[in-house]
C-alpha positions as CSV (number, residue, x, y, z in Angstrom):
1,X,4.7,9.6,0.5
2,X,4.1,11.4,-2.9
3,X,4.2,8.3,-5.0
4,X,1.2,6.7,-3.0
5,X,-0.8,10.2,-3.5
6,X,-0.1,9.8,-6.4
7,X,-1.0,6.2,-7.5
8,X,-4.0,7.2,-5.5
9,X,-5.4,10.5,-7.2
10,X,-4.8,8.4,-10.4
11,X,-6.5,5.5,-10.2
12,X,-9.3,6.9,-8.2
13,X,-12.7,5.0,-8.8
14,X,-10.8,1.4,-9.5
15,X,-8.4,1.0,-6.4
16,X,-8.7,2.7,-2.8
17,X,-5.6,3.3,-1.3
18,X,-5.4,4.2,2.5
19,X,-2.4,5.2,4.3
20,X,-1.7,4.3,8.3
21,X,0.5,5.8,10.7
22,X,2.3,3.1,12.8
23,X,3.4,4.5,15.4
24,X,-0.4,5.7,16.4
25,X,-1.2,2.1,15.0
26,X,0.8,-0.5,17.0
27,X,-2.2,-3.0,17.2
28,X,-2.3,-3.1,13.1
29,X,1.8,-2.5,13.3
30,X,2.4,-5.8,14.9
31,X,-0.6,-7.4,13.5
32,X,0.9,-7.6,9.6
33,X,4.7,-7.6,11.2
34,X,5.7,-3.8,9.8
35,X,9.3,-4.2,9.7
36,X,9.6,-1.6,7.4
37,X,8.3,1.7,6.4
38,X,7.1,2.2,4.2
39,X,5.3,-0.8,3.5
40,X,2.3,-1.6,0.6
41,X,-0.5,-4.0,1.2
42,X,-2.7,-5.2,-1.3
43,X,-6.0,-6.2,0.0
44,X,-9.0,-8.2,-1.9
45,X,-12.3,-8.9,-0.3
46,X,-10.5,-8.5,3.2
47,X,-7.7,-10.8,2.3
48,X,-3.9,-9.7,2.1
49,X,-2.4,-10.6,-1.5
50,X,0.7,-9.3,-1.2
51,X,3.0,-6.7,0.3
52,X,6.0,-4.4,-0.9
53,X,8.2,-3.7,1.9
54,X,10.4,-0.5,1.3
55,X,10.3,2.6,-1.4
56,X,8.9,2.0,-4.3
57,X,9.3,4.7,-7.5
58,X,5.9,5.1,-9.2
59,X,6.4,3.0,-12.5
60,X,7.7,-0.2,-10.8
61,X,3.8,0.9,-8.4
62,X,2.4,1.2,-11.4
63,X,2.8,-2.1,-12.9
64,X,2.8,-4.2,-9.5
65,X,-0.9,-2.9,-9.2
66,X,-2.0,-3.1,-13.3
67,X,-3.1,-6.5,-12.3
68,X,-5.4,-4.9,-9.8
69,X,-6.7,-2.1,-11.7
């Protein structure tokens, strides 16, 4: 997804971004209950904050994540 690379090559040094494939992941799929894809979790110390199920365009990104950056 280009808007992910991109929120990643730009905040680079504040937030790590990582992207899984779920079909090769079914363990982590089912784990988080993917229903959608693509889907954006925000982890802190290990614990899950919050997810964005669906597309997202880069500002809307953006601004859900300024809190985290």
């Amino acid at each position: 997804m280009r808007v992910i690379d991109e929120f990643a090559a730009e905040s680079r040094g504040k937030i790590r971004v990582g992207k899984l494939n779920v079909d090769k992941s079914p363990n982590i799929s089912a784990k988080y209950t993917i229903r959608s894809v693509p889907t954006l979790f925000v982890f802190d110390n290990a614990a899950l904050k919050e997810s964005f199920p669906g597309a997202i365009k880069k500002q809307d990104l953006m601004m859900k994540m300024g809190r985290y950056l």
